[in-house]
Backbone as a printed PyTorch tensor [residue, N CA C, xyz], in Angstrom:
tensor([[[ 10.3870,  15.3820,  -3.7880],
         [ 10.0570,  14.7430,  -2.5380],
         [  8.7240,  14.0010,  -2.6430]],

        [[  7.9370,  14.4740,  -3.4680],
         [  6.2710,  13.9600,  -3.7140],
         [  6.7730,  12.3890,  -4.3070]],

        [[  7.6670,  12.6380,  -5.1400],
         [  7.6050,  11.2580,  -5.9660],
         [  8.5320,  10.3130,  -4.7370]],

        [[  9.0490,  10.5650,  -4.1110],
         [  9.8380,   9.5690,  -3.1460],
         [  8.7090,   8.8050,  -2.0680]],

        [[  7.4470,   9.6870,  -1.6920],
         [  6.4210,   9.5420,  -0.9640],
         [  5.7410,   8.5910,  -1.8340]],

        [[  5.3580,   8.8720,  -2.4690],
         [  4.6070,   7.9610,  -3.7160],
         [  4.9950,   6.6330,  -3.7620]],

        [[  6.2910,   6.3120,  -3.7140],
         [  6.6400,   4.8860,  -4.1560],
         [  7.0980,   4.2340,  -2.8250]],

        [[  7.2790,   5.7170,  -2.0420],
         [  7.1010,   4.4360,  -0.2510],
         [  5.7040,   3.9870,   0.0880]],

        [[  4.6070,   4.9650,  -0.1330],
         [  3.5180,   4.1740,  -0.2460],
         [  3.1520,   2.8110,  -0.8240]],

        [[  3.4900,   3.1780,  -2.1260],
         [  3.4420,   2.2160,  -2.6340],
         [  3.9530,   1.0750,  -2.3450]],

        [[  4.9850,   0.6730,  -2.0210],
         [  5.6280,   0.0030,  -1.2600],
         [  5.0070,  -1.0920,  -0.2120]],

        [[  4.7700,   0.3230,   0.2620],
         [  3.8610,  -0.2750,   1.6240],
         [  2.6860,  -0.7380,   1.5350]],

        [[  1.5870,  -0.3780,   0.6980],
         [  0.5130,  -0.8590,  -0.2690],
         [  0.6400,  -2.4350,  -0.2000]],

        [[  1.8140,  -2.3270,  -1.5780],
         [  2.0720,  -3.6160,  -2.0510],
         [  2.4710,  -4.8190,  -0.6250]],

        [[  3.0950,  -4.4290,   0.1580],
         [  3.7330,  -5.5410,   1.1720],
         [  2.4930,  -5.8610,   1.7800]],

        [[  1.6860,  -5.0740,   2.3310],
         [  0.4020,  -5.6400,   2.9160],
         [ -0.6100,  -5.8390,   2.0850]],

        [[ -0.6690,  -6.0210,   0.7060],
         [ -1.5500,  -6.7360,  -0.0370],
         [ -0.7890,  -7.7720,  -0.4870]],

        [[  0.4000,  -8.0810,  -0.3890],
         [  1.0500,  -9.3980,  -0.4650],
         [  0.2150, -10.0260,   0.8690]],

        [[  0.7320,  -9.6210,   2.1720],
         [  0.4890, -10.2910,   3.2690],
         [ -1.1970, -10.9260,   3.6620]],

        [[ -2.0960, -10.1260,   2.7210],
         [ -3.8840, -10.6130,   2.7350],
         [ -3.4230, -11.7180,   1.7400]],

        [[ -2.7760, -11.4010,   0.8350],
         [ -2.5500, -12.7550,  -0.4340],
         [ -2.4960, -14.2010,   0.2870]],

        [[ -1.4130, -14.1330,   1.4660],
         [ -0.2950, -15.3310,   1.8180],
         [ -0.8780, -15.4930,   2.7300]],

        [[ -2.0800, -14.9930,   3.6720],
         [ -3.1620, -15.2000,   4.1200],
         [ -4.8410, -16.0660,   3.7840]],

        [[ -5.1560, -15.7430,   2.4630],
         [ -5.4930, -16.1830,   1.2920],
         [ -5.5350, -17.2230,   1.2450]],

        [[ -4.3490, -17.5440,   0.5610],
         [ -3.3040, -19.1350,  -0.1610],
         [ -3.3120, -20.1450,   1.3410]],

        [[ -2.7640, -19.4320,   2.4040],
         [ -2.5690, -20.4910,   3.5050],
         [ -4.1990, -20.7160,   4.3750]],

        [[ -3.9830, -21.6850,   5.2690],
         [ -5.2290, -21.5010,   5.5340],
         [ -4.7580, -21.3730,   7.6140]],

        [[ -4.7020, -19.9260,   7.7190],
         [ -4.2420, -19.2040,   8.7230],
         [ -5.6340, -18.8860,   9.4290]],

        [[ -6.1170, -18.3340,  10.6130],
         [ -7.5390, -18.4300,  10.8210],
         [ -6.5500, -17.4430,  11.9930]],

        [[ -7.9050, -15.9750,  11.8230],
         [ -7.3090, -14.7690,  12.6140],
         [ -8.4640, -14.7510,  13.2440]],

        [[ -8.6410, -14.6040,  15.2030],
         [ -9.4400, -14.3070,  15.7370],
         [ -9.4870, -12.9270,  16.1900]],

        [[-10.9390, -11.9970,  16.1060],
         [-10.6160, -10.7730,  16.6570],
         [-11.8170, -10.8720,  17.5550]],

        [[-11.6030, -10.8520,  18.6100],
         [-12.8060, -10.6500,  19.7770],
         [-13.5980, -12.0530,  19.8970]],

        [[-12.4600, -12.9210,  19.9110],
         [-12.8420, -14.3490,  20.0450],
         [-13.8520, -14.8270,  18.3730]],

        [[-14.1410, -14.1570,  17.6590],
         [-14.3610, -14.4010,  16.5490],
         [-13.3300, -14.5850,  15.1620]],

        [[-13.6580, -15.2300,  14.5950],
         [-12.7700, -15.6930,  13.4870],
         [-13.1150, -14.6240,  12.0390]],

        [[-12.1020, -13.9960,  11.8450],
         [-12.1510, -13.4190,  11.0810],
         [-12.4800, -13.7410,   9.6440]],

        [[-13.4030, -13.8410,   8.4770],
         [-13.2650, -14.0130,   6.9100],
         [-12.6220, -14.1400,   6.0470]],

        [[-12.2930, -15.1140,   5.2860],
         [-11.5820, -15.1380,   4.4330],
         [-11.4770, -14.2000,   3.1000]],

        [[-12.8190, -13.6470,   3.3290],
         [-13.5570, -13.0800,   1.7810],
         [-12.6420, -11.3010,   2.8120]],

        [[-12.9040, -11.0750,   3.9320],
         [-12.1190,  -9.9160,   4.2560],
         [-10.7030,  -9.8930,   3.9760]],

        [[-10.3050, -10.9930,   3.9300],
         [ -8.7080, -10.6100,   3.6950],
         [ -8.4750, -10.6300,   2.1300]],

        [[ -9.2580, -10.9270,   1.1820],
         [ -9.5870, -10.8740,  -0.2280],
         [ -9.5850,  -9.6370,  -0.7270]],

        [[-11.2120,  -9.2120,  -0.3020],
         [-11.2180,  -7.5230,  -0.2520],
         [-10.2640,  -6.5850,   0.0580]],

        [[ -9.4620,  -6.9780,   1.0040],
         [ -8.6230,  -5.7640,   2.2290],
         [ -7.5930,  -6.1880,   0.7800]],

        [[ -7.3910,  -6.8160,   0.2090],
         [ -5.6100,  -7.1490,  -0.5940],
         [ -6.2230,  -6.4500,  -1.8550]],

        [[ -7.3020,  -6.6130,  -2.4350],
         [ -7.7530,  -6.3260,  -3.7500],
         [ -7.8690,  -4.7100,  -3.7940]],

        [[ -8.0010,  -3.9820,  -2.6110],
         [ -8.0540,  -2.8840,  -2.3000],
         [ -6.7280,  -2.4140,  -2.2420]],

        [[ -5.9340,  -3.1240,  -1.4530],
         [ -4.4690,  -1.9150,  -1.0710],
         [ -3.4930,  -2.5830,  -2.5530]],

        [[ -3.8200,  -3.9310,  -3.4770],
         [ -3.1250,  -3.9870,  -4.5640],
         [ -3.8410,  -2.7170,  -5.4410]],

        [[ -4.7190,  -2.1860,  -5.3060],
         [ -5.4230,  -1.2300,  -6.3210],
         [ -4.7040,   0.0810,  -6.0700]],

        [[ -4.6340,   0.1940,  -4.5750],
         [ -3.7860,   1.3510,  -4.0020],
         [ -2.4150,   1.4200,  -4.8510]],

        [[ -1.7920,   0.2510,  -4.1290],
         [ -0.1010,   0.0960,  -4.7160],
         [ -0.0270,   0.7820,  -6.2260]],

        [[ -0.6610,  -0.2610,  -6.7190],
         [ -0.6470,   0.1760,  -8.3350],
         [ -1.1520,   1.7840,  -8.8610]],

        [[ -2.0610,   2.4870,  -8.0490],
         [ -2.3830,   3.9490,  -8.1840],
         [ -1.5650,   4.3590,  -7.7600]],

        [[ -0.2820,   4.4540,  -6.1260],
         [  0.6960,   5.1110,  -6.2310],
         [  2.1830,   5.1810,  -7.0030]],

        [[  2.0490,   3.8370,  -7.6200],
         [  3.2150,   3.8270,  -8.6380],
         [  3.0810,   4.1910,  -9.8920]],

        [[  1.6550,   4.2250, -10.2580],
         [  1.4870,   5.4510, -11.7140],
         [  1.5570,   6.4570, -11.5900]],

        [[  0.9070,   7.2650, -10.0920],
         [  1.2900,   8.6380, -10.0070],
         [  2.3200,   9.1450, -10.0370]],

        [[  3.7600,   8.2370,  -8.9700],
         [  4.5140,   8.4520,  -9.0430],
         [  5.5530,   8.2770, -10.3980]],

        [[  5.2680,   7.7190, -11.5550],
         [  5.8020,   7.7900, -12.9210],
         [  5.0710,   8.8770, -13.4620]],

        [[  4.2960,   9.4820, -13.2120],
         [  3.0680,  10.7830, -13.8280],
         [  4.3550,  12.0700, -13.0980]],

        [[  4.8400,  11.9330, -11.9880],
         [  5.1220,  13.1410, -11.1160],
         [  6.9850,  13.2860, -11.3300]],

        [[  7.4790,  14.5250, -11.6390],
         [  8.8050,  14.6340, -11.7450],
         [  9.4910,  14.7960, -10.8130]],

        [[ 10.7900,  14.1670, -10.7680],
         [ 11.7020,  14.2080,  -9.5640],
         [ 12.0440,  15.9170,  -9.6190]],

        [[ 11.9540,  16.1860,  -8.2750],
         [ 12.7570,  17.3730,  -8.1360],
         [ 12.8250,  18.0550,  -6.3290]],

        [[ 13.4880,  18.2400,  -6.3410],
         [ 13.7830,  18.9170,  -4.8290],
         [ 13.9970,  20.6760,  -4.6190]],

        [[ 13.0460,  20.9540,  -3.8010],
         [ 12.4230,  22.0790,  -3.2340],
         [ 13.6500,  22.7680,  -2.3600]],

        [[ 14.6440,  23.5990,  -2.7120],
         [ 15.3170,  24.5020,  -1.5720],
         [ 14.9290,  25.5690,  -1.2490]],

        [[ 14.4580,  25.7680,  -0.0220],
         [ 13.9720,  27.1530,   0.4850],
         [ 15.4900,  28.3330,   0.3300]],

        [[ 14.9580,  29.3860,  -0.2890],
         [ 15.8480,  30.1670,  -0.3880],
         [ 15.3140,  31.3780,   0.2110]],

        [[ 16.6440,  32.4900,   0.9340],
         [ 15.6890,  33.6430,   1.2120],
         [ 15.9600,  34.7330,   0.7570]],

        [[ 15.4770,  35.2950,   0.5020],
         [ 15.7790,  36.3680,  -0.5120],
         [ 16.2440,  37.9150,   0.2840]],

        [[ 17.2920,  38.0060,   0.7620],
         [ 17.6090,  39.4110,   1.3330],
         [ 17.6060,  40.7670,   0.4220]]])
């Protein structure tokens, strides 16, 4: 179950460090509180969760598949 967690993270990592990327590349302009958000933040924020992505998909090749049945022992 650990390794199934692992690579949905990852997953999810990766899609929103795509989405700072294609943010990036285009020239999209995000206001938060009537201020315009940085370009160099959406750089950082992608360079960070691509660092993520890539740490949960090694762990998850580091970690063995296997599934946990609770058994009870009478």
């Amino acid at each position: 179950m650990q390794k199934i967690a692992l690579i949905t993270s990852g997953i999810v990592f990766g899609l929103l460090a795509l989405s700072h990327a294609i943010r990036w590349l285009s020239p999209v302009e995000i206001l938060v509180n009537g201020q315009i958000l940085p370009f160099i933040t959406s750089l950082s924020s992608g360079i960070i969760l691509a660092l993520l992505s890539i740490w949960m998909f090694l762990a998850a090749r580091k970690t063995k598949f296997s599934i946990n049945k609770n058994k009870e022992d009478n």
